[in-house]
GUVO-248327 format. One record per atom (N, C-alpha, C): atom name; x, y, z; residue in one letter; residue number from 1. Coordinates in nm, 3 decimals, padded with zeros to 5 digits. Atoms other than C-alpha are relative to their C-alpha. Example, Ala and Ser with C-alpha at 12.3 -4.5 7.8 and 13.67 -1.06 7.14 Angstrom:
<nodes>
<node><atom>N</atom><x>00.089</x><y>-00.119</y><z>00.000</z><res>a</res><n>1</n></node>
<node><atom>CA</atom><x>01.230</x><y>-00.450</y><z>00.780</z><res>a</res><n>1</n></node>
<node><atom>C</atom><x>00.090</x><y>00.120</y><z>00.000</z><res>a</res><n>1</n></node>
<node><atom>N</atom><x>-00.082</x><y>-00.119</y><z>-00.006</z><res>s</res><n>2</n></node>
<node><atom>CA</atom><x>01.367</x><y>-00.106</y><z>00.714</z><res>s</res><n>2</n></node>
<node><atom>C</atom><x>-00.077</x><y>00.109</y><z>00.073</z><res>s</res><n>2</n></node>
</nodes>
This chain:
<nodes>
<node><atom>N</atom><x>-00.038</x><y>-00.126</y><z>00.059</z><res>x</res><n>1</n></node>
<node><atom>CA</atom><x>-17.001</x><y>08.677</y><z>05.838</z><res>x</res><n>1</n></node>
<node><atom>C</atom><x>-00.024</x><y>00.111</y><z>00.102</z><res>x</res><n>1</n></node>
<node><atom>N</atom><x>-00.006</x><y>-00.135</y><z>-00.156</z><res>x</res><n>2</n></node>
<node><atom>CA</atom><x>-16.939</x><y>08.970</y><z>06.079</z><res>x</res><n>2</n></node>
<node><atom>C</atom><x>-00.107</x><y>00.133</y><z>-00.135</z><res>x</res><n>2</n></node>
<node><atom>N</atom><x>00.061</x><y>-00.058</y><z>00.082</z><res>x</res><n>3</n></node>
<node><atom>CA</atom><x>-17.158</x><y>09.266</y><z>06.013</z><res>x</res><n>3</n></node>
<node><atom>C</atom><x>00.112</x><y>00.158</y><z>-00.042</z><res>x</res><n>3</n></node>
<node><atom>N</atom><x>-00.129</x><y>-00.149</y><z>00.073</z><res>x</res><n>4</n></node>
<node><atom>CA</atom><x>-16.865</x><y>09.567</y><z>05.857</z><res>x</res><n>4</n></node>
<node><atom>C</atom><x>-00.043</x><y>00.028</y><z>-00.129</z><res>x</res><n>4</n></node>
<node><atom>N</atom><x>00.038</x><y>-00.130</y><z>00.047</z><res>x</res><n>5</n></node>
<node><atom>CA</atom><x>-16.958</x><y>09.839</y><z>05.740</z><res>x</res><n>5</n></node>
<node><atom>C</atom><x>00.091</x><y>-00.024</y><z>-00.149</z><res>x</res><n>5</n></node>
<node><atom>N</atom><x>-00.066</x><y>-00.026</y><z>00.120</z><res>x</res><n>6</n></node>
<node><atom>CA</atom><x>-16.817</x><y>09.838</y><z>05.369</z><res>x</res><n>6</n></node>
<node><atom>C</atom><x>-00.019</x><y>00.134</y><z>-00.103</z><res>x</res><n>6</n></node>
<node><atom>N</atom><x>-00.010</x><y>-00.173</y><z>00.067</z><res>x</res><n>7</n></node>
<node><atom>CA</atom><x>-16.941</x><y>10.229</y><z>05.292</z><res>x</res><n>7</n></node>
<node><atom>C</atom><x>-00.059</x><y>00.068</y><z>00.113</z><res>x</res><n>7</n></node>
<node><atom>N</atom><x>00.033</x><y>-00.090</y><z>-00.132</z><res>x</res><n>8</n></node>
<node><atom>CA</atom><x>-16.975</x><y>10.456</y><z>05.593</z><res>x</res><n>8</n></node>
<node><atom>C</atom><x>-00.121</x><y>00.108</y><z>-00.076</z><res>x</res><n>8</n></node>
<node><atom>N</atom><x>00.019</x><y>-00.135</y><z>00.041</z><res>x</res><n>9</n></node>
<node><atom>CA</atom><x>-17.096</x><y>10.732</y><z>05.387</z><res>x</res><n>9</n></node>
<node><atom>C</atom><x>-00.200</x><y>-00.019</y><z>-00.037</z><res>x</res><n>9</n></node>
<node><atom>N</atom><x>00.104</x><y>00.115</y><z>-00.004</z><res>x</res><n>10</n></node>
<node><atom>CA</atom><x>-17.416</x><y>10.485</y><z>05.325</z><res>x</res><n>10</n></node>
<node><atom>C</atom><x>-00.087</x><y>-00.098</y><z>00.112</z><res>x</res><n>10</n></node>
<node><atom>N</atom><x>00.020</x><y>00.095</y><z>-00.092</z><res>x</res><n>11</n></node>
<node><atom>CA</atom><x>-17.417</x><y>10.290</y><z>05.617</z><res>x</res><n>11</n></node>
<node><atom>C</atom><x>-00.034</x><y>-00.148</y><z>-00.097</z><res>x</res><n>11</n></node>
<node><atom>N</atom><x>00.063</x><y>00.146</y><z>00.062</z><res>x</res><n>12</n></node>
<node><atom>CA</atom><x>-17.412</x><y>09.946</y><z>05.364</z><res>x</res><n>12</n></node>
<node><atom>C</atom><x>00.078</x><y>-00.047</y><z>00.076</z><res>x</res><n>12</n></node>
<node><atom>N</atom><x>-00.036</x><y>00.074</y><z>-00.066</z><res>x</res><n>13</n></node>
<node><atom>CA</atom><x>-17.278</x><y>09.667</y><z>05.554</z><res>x</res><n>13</n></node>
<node><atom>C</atom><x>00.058</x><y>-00.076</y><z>-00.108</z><res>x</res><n>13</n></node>
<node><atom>N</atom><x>-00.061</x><y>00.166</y><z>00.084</z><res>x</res><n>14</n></node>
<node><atom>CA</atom><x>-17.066</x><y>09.316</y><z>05.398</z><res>x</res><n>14</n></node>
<node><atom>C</atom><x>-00.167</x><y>-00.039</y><z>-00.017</z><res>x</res><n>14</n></node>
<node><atom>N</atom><x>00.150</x><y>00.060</y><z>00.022</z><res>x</res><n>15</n></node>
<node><atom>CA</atom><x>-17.460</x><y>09.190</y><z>05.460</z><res>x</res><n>15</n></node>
<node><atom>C</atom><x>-00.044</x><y>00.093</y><z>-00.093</z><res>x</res><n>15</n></node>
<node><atom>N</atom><x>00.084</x><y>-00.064</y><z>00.058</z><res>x</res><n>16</n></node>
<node><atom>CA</atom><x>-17.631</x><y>09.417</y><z>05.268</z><res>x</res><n>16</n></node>
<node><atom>C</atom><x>00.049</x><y>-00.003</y><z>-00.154</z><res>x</res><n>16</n></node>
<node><atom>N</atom><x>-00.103</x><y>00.050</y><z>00.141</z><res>x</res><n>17</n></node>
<node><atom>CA</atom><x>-17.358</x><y>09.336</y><z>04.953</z><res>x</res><n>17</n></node>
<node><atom>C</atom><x>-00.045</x><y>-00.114</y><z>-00.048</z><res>x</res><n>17</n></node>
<node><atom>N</atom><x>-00.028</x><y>00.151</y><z>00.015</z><res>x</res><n>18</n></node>
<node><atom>CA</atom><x>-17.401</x><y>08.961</y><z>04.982</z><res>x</res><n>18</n></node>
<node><atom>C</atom><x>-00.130</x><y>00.039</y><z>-00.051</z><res>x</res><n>18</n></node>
<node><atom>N</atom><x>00.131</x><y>-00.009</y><z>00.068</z><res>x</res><n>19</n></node>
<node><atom>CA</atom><x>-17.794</x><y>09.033</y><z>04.958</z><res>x</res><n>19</n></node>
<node><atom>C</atom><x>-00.029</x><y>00.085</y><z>-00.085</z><res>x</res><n>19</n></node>
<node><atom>N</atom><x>00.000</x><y>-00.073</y><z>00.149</z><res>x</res><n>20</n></node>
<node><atom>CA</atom><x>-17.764</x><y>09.261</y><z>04.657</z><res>x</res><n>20</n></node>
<node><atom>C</atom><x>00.057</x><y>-00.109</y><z>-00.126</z><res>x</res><n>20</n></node>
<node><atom>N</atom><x>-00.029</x><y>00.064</y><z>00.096</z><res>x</res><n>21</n></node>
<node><atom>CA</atom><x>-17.574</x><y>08.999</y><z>04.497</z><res>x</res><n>21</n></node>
<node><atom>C</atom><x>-00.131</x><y>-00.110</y><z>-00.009</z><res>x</res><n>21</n></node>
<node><atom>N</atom><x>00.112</x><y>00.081</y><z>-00.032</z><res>x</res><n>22</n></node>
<node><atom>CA</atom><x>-17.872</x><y>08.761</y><z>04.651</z><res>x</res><n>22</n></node>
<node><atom>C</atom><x>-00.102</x><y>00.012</y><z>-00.139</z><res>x</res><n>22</n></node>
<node><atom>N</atom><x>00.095</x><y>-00.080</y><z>00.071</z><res>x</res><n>23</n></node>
<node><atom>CA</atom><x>-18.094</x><y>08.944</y><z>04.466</z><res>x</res><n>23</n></node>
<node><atom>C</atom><x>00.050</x><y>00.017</y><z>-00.139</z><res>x</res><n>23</n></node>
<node><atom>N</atom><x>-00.037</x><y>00.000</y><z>00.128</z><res>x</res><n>24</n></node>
<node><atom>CA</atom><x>-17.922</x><y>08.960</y><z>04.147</z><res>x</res><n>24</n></node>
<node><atom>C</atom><x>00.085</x><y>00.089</y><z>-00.045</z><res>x</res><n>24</n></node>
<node><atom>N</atom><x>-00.179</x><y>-00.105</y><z>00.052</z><res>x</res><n>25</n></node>
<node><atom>CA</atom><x>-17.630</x><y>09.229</y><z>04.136</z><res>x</res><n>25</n></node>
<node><atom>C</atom><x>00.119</x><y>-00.091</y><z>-00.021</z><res>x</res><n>25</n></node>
<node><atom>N</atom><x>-00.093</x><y>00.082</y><z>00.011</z><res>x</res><n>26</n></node>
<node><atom>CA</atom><x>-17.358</x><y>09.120</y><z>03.989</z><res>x</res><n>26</n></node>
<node><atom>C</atom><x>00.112</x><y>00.129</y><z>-00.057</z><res>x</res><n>26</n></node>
<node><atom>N</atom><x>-00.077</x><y>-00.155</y><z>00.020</z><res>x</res><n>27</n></node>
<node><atom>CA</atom><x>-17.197</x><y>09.478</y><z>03.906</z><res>x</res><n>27</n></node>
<node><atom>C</atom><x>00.042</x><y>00.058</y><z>00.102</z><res>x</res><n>27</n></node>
<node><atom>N</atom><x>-00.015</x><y>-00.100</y><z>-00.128</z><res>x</res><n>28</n></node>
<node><atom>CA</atom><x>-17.046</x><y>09.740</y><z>04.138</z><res>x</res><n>28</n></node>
<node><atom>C</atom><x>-00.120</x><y>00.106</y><z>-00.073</z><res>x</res><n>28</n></node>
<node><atom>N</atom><x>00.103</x><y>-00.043</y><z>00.020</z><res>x</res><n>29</n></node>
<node><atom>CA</atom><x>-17.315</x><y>09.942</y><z>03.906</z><res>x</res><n>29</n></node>
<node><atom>C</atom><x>-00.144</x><y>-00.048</y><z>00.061</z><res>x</res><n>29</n></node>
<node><atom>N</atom><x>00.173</x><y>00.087</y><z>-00.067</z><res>x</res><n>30</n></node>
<node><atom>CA</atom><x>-17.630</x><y>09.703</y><z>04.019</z><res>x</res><n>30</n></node>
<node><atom>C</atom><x>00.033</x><y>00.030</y><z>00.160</z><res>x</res><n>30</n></node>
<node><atom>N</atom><x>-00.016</x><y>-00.029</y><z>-00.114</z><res>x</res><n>31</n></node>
<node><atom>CA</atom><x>-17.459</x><y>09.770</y><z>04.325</z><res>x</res><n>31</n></node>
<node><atom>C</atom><x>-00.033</x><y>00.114</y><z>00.068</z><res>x</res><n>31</n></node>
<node><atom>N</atom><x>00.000</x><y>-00.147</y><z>00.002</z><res>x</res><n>32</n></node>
<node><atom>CA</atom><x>-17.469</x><y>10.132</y><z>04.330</z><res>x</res><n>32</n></node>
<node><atom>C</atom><x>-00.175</x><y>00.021</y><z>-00.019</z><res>x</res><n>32</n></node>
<node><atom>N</atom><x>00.143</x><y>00.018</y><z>-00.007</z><res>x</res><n>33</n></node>
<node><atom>CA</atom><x>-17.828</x><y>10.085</y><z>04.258</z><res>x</res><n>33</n></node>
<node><atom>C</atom><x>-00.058</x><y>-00.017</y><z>00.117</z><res>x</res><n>33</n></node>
<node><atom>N</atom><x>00.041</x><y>00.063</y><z>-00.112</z><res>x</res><n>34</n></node>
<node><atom>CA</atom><x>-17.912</x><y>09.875</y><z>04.494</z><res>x</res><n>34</n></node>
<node><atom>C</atom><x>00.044</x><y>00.056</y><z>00.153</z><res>x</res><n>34</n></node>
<node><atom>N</atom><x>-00.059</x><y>00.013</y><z>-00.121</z><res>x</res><n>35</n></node>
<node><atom>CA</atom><x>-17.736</x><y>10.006</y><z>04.786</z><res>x</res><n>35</n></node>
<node><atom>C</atom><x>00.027</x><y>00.146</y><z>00.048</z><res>x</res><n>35</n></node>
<node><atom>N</atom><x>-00.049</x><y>-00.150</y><z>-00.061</z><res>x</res><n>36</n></node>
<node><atom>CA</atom><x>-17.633</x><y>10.384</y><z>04.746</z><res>x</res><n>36</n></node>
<node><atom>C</atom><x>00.190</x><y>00.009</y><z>-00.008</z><res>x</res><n>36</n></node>
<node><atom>N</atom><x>-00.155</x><y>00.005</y><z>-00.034</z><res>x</res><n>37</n></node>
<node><atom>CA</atom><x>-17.266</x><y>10.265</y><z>04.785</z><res>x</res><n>37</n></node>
<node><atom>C</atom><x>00.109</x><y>00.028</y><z>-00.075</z><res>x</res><n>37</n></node>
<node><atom>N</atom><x>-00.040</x><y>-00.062</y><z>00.153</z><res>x</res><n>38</n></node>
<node><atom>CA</atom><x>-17.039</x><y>10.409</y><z>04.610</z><res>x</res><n>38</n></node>
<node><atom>C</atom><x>-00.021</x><y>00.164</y><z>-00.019</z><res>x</res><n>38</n></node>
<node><atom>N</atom><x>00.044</x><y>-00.159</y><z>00.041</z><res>x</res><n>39</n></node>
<node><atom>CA</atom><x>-17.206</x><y>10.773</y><z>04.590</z><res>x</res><n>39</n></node>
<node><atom>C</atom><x>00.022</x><y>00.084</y><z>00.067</z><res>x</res><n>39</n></node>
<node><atom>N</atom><x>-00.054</x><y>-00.132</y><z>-00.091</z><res>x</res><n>40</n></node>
<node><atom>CA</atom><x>-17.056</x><y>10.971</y><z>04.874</z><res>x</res><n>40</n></node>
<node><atom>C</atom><x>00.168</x><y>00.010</y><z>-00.037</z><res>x</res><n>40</n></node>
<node><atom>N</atom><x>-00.149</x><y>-00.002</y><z>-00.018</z><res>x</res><n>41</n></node>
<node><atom>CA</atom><x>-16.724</x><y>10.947</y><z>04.911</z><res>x</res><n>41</n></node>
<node><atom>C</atom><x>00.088</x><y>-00.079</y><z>-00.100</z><res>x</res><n>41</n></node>
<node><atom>N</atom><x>-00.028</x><y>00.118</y><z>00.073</z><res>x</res><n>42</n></node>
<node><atom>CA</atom><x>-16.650</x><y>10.649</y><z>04.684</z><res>x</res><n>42</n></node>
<node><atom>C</atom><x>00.101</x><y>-00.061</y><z>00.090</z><res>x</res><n>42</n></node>
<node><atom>N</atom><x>-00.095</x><y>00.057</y><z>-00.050</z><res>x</res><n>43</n></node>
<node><atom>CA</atom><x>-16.351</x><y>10.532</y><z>04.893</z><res>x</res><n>43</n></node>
<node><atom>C</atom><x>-00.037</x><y>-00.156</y><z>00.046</z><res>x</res><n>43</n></node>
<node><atom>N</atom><x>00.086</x><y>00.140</y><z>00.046</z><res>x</res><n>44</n></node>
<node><atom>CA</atom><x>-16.587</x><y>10.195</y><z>04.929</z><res>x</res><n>44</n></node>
<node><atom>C</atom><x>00.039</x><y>-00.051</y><z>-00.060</z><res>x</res><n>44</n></node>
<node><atom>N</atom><x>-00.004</x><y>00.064</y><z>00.145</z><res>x</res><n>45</n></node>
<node><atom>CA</atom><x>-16.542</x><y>10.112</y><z>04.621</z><res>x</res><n>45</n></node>
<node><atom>C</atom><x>00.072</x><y>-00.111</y><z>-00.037</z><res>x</res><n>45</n></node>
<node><atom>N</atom><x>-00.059</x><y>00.132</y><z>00.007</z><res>x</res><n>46</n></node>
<node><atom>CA</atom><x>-16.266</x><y>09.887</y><z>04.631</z><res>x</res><n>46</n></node>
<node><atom>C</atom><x>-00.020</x><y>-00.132</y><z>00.121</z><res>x</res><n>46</n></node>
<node><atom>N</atom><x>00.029</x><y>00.120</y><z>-00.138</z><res>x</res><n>47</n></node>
<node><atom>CA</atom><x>-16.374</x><y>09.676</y><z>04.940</z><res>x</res><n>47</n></node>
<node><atom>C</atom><x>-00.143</x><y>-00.044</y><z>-00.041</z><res>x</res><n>47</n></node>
<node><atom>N</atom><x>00.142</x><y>00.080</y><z>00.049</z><res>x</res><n>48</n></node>
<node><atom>CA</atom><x>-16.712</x><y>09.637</y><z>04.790</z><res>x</res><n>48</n></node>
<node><atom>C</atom><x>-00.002</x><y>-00.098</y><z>-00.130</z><res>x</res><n>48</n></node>
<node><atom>N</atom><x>00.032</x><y>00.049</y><z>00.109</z><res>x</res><n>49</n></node>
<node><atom>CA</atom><x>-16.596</x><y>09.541</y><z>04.450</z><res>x</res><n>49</n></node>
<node><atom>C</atom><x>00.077</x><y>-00.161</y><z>00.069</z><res>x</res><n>49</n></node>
<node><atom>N</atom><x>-00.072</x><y>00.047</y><z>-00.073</z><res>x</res><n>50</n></node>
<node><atom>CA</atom><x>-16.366</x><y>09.303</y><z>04.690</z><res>x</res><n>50</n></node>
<node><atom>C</atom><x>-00.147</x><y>-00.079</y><z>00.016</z><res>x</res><n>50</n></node>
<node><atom>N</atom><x>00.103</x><y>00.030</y><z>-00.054</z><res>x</res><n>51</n></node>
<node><atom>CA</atom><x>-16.700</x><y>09.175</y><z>04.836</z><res>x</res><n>51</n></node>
<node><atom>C</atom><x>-00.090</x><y>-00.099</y><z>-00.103</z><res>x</res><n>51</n></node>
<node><atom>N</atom><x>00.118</x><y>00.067</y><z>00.105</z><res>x</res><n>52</n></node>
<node><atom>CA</atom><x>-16.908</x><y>09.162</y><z>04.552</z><res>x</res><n>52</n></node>
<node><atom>C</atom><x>00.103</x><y>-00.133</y><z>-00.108</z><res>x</res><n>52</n></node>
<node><atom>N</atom><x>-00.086</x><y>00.163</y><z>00.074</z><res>x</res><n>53</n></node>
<node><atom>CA</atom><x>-16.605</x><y>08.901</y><z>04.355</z><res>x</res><n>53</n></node>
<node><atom>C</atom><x>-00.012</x><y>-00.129</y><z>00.092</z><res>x</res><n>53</n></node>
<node><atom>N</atom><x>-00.038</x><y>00.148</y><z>-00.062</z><res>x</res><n>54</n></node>
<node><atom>CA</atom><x>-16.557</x><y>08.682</y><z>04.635</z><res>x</res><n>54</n></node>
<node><atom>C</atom><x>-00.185</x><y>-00.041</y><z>00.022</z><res>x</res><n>54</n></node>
<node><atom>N</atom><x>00.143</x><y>00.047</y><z>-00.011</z><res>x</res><n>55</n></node>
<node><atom>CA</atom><x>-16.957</x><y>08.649</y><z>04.702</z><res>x</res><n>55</n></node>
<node><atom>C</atom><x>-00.020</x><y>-00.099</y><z>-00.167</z><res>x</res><n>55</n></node>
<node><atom>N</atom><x>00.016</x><y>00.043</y><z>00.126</z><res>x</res><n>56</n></node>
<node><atom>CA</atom><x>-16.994</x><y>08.615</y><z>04.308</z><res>x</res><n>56</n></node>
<node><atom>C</atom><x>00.110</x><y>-00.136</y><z>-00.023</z><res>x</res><n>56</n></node>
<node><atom>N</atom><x>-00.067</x><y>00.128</y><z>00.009</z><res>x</res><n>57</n></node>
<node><atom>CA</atom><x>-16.716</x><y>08.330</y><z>04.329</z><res>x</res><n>57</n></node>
<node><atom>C</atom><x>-00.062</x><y>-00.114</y><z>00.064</z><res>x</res><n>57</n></node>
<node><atom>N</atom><x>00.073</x><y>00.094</y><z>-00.086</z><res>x</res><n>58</n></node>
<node><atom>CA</atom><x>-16.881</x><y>08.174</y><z>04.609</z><res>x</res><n>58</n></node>
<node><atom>C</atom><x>-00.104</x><y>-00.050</y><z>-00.077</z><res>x</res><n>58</n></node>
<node><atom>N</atom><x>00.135</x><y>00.062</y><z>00.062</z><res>x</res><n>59</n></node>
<node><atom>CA</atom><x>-17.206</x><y>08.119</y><z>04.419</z><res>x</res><n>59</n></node>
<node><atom>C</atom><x>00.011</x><y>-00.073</y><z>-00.144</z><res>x</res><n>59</n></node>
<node><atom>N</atom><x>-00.083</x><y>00.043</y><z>00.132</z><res>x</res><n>60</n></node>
<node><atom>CA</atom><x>-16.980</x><y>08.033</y><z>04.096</z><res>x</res><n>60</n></node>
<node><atom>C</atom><x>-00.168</x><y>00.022</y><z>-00.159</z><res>x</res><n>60</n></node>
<node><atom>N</atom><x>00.065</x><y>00.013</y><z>00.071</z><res>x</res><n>61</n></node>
<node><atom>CA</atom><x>-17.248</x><y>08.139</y><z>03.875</z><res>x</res><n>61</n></node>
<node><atom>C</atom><x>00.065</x><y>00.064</y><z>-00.117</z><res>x</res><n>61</n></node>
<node><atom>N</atom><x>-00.067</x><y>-00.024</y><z>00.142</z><res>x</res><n>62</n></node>
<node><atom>CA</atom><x>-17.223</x><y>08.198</y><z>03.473</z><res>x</res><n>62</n></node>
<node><atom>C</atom><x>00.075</x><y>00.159</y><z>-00.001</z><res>x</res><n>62</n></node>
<node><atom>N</atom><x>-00.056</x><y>-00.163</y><z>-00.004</z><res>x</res><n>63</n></node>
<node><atom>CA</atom><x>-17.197</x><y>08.622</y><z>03.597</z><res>x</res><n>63</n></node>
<node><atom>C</atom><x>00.112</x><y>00.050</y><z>00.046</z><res>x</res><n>63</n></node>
<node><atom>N</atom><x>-00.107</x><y>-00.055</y><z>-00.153</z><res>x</res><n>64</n></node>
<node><atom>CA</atom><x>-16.957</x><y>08.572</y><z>03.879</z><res>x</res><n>64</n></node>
<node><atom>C</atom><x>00.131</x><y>00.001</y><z>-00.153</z><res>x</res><n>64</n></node>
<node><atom>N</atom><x>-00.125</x><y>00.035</y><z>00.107</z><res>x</res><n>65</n></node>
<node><atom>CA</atom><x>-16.707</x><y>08.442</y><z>03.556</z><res>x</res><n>65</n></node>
<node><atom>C</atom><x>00.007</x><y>00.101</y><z>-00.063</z><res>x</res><n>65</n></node>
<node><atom>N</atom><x>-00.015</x><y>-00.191</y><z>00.083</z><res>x</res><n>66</n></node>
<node><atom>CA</atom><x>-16.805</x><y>08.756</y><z>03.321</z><res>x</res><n>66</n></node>
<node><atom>C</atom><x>00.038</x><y>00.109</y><z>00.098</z><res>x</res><n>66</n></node>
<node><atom>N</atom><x>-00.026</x><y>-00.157</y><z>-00.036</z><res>x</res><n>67</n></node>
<node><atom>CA</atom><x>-16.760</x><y>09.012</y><z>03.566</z><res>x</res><n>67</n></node>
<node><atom>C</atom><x>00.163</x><y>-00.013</y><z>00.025</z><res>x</res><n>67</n></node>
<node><atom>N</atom><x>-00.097</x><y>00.034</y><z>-00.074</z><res>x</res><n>68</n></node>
<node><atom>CA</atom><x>-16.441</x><y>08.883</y><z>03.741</z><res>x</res><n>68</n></node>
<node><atom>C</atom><x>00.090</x><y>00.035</y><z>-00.166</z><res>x</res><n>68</n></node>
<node><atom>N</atom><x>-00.067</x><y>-00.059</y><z>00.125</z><res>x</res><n>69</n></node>
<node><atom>CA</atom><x>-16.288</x><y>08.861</y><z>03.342</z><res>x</res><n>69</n></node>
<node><atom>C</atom><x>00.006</x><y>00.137</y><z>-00.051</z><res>x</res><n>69</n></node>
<node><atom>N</atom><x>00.024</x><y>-00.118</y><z>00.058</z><res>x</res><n>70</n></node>
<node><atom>CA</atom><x>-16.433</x><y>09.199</y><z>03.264</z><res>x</res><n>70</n></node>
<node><atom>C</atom><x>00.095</x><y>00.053</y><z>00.074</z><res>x</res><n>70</n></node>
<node><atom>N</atom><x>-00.114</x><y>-00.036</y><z>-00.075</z><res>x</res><n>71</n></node>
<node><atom>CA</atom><x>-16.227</x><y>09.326</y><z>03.543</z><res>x</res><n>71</n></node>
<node><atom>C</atom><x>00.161</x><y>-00.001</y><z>-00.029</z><res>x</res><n>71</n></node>
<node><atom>N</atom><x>-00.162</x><y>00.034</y><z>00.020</z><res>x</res><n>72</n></node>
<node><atom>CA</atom><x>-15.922</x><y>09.145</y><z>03.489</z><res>x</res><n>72</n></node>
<node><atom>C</atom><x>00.031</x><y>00.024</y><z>-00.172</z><res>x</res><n>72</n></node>
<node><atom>N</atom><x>-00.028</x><y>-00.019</y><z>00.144</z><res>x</res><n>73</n></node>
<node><atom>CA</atom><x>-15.921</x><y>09.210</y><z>03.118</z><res>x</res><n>73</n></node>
<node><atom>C</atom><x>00.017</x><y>00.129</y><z>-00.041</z><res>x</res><n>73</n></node>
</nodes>
């Protein structure tokens, strides 16, 4: 995983996403918590929520399924 920047306005990285989800985010809210990202500029927002699905797929856990539906629903 390369390290890119996914909120300038923050300095959060793709790394710093993956280990929020690590850690138990499974929201772009828990995210926003965790990270700051999201709260300047927002323009983030869609490359993180981008981030945080495909991580949450990767790990296929029971949350990655609720959020991904919540989304698409």
């Amino acid at each position: 995983m390369t390290a890119m920047y996914v909120c300038i306005c923050r300095a959060v990285s793709e790394r710093r996403v993956v280990q929020a989800v690590a850690e138990g985010a499974t929201t772009l809210q828990e995210l926003r918590a965790r990270t700051g990202l999201g709260t300047g500029c927002g323009k983030c927002v869609p490359q993180a929520y981008q981030v945080l699905r495909e991580e949450l797929e990767r790990r296929q856990s029971p949350a990655a399924h609720h959020e991904i539906a919540a989304r698409a629903g």
